[in-house]
FIVEX-343481 format. One record per atom (N, C-alpha, C, O): residue in three letters; x, y, z; atom name. Coordinates in pm, 1 decimal, always signed. Atoms other than C-alpha are relative to their C-alpha. Example, Ala and Ser with C-alpha at 12.3 -4.5 7.8 and 13.67 -1.06 7.14 Angstrom:
- timar c1 c2 c3 vextor
- ALA +89.0 -119.0 +0.0 N .
- ALA +1230.0 -450.0 +780.0 CA .
- ALA +90.0 +120.0 +0.0 C .
- ALA +193.6 +118.1 +66.5 O .
- SER -82.0 -119.0 -6.0 N .
- SER +1367.0 -106.0 +714.0 CA .
- SER -77.0 +109.0 +73.0 C .
- SER -26.1 +219.8 +89.9 O .
//
This chain:
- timar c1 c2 c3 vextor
- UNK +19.7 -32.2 -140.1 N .
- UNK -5015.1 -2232.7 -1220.5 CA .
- UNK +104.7 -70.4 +86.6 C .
- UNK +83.7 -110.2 +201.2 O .
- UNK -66.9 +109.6 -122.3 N .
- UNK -4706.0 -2426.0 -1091.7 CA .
- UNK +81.0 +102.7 +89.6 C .
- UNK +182.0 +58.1 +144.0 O .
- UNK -108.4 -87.6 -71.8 N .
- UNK -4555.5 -2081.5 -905.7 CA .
- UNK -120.0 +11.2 +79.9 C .
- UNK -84.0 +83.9 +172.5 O .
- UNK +59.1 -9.2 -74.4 N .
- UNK -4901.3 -2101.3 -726.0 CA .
- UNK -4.5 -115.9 +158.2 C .
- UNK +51.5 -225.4 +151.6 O .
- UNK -35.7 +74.3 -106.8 N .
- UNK -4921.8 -2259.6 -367.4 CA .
- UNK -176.0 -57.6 +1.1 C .
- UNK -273.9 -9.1 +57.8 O .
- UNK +188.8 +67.3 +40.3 N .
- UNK -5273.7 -2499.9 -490.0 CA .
- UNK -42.0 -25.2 +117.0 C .
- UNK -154.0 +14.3 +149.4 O .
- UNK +71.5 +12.5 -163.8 N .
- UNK -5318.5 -2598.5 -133.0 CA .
- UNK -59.0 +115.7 +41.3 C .
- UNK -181.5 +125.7 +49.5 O .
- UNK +66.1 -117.6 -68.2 N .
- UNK -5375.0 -2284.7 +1.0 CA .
- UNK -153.8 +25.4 -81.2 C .
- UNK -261.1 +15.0 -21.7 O .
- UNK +69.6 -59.6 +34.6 N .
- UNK -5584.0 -2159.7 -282.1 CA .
- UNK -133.8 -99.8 +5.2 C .
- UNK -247.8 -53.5 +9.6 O .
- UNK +114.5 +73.2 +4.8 N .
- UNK -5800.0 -2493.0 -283.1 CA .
- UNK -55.3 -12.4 +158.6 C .
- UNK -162.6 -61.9 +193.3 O .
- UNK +86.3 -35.6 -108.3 N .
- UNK -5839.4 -2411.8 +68.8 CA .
- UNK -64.6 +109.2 +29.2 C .
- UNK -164.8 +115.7 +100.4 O .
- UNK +85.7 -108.1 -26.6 N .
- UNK -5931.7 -2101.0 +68.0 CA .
- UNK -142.6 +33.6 -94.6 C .
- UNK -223.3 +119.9 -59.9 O .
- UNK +81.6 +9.0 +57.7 N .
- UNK -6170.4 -2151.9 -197.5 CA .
- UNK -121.1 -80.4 +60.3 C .
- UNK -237.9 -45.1 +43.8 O .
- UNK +69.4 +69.4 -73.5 N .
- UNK -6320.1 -2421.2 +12.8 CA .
- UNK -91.3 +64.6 +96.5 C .
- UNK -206.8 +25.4 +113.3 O .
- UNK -0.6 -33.2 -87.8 N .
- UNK -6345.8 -2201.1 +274.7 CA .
- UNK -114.2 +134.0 -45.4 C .
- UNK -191.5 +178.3 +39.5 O .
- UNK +75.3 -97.8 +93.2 N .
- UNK -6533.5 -1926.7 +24.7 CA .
- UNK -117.9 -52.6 -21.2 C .
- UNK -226.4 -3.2 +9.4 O .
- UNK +122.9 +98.0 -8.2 N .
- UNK -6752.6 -2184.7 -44.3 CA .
- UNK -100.9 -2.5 +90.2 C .
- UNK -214.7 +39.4 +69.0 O .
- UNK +53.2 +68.0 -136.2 N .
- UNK -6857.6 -2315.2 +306.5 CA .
- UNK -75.3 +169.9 +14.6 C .
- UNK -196.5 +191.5 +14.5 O .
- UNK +76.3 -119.0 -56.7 N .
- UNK -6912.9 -1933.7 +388.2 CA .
- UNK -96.5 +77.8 -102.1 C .
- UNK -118.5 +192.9 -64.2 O .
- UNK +92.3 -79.7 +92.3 N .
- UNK -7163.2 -1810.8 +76.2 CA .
- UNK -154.0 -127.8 -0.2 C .
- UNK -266.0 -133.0 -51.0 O .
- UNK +137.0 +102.6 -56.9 N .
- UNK -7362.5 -2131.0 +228.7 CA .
- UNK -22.2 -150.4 -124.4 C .
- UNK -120.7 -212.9 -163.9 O .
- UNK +36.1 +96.2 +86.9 N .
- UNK -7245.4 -2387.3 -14.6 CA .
- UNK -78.8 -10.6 -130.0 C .
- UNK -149.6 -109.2 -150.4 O .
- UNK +95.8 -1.3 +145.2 N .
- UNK -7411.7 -2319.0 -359.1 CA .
- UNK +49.2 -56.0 -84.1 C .
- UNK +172.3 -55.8 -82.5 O .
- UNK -13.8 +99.2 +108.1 N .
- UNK -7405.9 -2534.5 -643.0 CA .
- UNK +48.0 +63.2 -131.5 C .
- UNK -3.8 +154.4 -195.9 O .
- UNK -16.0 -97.9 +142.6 N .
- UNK -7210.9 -2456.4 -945.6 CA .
- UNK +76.0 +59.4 +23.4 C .
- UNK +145.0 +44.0 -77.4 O .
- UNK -54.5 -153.0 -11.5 N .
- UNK -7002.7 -2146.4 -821.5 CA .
- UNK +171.9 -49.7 +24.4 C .
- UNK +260.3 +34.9 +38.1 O .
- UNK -176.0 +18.2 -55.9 N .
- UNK -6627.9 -2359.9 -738.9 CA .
- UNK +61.2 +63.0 -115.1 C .
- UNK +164.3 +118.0 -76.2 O .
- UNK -113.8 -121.3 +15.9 N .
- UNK -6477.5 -2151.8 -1047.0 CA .
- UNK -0.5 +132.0 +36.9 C .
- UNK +108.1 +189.1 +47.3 O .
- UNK -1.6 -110.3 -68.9 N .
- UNK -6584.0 -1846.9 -918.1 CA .
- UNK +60.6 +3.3 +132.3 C .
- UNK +142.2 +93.3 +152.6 O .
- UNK -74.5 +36.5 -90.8 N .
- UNK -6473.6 -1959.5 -604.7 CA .
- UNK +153.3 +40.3 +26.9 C .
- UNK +208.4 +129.8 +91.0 O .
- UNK -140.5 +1.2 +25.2 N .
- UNK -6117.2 -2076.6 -717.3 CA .
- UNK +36.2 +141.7 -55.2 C .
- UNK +118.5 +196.0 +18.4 O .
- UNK -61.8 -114.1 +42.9 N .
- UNK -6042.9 -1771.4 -884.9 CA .
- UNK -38.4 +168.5 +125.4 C .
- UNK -14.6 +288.4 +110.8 O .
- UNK -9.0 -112.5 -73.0 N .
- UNK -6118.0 -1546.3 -608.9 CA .
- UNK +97.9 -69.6 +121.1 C .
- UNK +151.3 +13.2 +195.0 O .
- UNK -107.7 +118.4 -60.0 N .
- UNK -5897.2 -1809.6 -413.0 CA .
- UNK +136.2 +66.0 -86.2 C .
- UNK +243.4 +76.2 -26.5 O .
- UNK -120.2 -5.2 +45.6 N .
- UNK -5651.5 -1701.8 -665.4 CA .
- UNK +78.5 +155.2 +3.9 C .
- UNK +191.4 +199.2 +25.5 O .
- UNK -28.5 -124.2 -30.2 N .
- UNK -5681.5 -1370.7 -666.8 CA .
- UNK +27.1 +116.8 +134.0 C .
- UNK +56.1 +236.0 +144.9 O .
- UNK -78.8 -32.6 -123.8 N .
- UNK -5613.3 -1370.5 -294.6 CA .
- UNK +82.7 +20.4 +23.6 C .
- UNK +129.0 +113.6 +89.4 O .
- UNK -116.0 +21.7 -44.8 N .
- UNK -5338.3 -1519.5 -311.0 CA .
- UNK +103.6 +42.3 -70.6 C .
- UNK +219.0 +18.3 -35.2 O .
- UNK -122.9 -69.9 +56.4 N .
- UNK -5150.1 -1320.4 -576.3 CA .
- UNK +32.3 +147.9 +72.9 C .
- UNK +129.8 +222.2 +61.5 O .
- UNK -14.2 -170.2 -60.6 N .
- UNK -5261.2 -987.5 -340.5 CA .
- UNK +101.9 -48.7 +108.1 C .
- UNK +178.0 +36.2 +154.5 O .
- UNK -63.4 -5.2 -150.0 N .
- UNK -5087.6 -1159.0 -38.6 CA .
- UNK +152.7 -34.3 -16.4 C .
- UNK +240.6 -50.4 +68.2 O .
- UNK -138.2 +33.6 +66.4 N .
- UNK -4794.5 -1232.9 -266.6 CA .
- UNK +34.4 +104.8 -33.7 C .
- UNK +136.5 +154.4 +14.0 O .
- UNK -96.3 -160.5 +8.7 N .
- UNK -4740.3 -902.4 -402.5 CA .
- UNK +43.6 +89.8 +109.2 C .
- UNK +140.9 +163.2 +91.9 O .
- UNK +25.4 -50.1 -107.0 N .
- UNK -4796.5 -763.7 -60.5 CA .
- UNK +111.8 -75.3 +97.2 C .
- UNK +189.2 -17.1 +173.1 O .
- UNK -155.3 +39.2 -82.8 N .
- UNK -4537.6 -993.7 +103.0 CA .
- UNK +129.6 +14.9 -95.3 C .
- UNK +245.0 +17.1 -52.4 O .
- UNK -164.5 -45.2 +76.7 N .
- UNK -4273.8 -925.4 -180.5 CA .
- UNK -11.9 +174.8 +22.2 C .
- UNK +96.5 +230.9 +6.1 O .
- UNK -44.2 -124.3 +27.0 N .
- UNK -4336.1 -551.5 -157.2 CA .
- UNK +37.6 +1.1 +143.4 C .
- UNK +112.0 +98.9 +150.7 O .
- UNK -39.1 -42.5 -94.6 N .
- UNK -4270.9 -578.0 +238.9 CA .
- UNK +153.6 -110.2 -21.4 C .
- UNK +183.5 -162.2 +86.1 O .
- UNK -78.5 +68.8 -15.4 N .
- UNK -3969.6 -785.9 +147.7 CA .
- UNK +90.2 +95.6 -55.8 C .
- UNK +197.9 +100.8 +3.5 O .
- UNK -102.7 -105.2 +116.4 N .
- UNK -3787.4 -523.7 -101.9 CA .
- UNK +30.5 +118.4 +122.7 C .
- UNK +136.4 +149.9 +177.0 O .
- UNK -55.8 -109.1 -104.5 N .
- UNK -3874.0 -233.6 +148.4 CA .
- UNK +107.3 -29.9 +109.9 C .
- UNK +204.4 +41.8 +133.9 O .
- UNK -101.1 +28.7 -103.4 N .
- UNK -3705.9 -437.3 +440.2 CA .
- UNK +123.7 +19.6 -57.7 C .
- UNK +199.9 +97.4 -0.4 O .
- UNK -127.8 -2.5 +26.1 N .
- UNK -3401.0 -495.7 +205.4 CA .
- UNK +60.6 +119.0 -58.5 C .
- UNK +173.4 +143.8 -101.2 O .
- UNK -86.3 -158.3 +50.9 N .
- UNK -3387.7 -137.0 +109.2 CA .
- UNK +18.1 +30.0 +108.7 C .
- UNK +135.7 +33.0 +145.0 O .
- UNK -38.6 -63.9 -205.6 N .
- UNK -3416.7 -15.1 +502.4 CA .
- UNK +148.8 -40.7 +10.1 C .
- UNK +241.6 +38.3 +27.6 O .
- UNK -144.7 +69.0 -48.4 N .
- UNK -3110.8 -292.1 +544.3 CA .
- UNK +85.8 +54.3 -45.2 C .
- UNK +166.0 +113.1 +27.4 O .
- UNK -138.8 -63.2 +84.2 N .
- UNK -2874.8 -175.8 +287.0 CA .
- UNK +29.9 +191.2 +15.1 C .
- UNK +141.1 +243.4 +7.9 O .
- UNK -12.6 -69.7 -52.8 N .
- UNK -2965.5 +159.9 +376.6 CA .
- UNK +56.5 +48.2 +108.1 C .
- UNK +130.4 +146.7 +110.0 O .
- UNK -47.9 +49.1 -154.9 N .
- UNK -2887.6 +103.6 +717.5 CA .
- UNK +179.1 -21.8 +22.9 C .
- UNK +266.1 +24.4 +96.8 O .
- UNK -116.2 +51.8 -19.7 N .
- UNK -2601.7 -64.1 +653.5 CA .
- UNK +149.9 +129.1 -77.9 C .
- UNK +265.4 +158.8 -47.4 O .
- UNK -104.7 -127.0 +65.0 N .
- UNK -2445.9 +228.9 +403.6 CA .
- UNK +31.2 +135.5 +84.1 C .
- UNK +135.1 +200.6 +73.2 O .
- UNK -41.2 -91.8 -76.7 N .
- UNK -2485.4 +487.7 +652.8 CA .
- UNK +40.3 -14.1 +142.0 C .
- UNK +53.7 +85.5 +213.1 O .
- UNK -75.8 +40.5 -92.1 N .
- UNK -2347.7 +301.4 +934.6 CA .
- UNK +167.0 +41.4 +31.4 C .
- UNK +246.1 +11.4 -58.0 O .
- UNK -126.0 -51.0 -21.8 N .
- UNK -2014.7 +443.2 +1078.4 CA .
- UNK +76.5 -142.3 +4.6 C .
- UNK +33.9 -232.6 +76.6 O .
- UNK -85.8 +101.7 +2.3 N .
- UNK -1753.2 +186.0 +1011.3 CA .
- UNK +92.9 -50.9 +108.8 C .
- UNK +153.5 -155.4 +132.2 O .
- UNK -67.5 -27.6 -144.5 N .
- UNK -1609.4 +292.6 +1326.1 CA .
- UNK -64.4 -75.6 +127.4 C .
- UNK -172.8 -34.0 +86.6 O .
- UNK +98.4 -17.0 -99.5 N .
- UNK -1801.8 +171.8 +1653.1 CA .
- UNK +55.8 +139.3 +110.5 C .
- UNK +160.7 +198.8 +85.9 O .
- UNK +1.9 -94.9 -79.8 N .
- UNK -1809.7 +431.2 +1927.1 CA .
- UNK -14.8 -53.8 +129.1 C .
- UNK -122.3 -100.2 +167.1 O .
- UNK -22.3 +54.9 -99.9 N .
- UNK -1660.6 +327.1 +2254.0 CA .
- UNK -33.5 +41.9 +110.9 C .
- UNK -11.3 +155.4 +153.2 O .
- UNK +86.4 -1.6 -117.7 N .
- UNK -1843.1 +273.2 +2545.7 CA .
- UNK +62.6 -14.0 +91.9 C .
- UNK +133.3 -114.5 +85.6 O .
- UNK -87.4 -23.8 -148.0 N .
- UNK -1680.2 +366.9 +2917.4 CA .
- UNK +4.5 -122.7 +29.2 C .
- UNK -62.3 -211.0 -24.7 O .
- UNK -11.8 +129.2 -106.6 N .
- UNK -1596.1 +103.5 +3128.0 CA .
- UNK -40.5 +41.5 +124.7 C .
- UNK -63.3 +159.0 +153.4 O .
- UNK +11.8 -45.9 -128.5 N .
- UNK -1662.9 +47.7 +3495.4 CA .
- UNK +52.6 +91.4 +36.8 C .
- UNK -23.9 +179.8 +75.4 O .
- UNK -49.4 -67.6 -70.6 N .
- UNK -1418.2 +235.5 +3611.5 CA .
- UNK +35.6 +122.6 -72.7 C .
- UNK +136.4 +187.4 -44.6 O .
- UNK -20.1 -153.5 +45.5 N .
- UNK -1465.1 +551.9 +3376.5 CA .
- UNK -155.1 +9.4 +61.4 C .
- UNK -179.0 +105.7 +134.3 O .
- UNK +187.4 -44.7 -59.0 N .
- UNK -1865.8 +552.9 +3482.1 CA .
- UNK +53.0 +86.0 +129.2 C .
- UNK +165.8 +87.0 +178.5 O .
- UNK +30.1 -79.9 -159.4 N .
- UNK -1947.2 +782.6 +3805.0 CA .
- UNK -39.5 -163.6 +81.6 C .
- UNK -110.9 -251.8 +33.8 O .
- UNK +26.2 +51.8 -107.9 N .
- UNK -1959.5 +565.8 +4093.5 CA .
- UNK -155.1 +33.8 +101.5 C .
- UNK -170.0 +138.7 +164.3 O .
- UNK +112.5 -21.1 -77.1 N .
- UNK -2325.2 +512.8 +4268.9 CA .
- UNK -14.6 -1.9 +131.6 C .
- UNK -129.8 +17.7 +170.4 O .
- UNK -62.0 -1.4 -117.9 N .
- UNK -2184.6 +492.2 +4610.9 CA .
- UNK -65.9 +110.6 +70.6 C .
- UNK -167.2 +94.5 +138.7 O .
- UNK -23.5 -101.7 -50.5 N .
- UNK -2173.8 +805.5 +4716.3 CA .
- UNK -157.6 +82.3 -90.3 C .
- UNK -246.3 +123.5 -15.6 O .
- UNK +162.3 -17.1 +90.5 N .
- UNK -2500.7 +910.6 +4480.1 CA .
- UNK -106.6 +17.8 +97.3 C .
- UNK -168.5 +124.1 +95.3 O .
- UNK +114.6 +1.0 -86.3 N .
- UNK -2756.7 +822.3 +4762.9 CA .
- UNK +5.1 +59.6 +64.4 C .
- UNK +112.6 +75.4 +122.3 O .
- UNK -21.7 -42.1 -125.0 N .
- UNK -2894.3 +1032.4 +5002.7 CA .
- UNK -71.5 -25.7 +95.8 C .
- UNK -174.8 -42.6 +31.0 O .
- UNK +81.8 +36.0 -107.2 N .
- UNK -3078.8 +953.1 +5312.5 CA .
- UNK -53.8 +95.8 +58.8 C .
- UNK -128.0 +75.5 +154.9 O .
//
């Protein structure tokens, strides 16, 4: 278990505990639903970690290498004359 994060799971087991009203006997049942939390919230943050880095590289492959140049002041329309009263 050393790729597990024991804090968490011995807290959340704690915390499993406290809320089934404290019963005697039950901390491996406990821990292992403690554990089995925390491998869902692990697969579940690596699978939103892969998608992000597929979006990115995606992203990044169909990106124009080019940028696309943006007017300046003095190509814009002038707001001056724009208003009417």
């Amino acid at each position: 278990m050393d790729d597990y994060d024991s804090e968490w799971i011995a807290r959340r087991a704690y915390t499993l505990w406290e809320e089934e009203g404290r019963p005697e006997g039950r901390h491996d049942h406990h821990w292992q639903q403690a554990v089995e939390a925390y491998e869902t919230l692990r697969a579940s943050a690596n699978a939103t970690t892969s998608n992000a880095q597929r979006r990115i590289r995606k992203a990044r492959e169909s990106t124009p290498t080019t940028t696309p140049e943006t007017p300046t002041a003095a190509q814009t329309p002038s707001s001056r004359g724009a208003r009417k009263g």
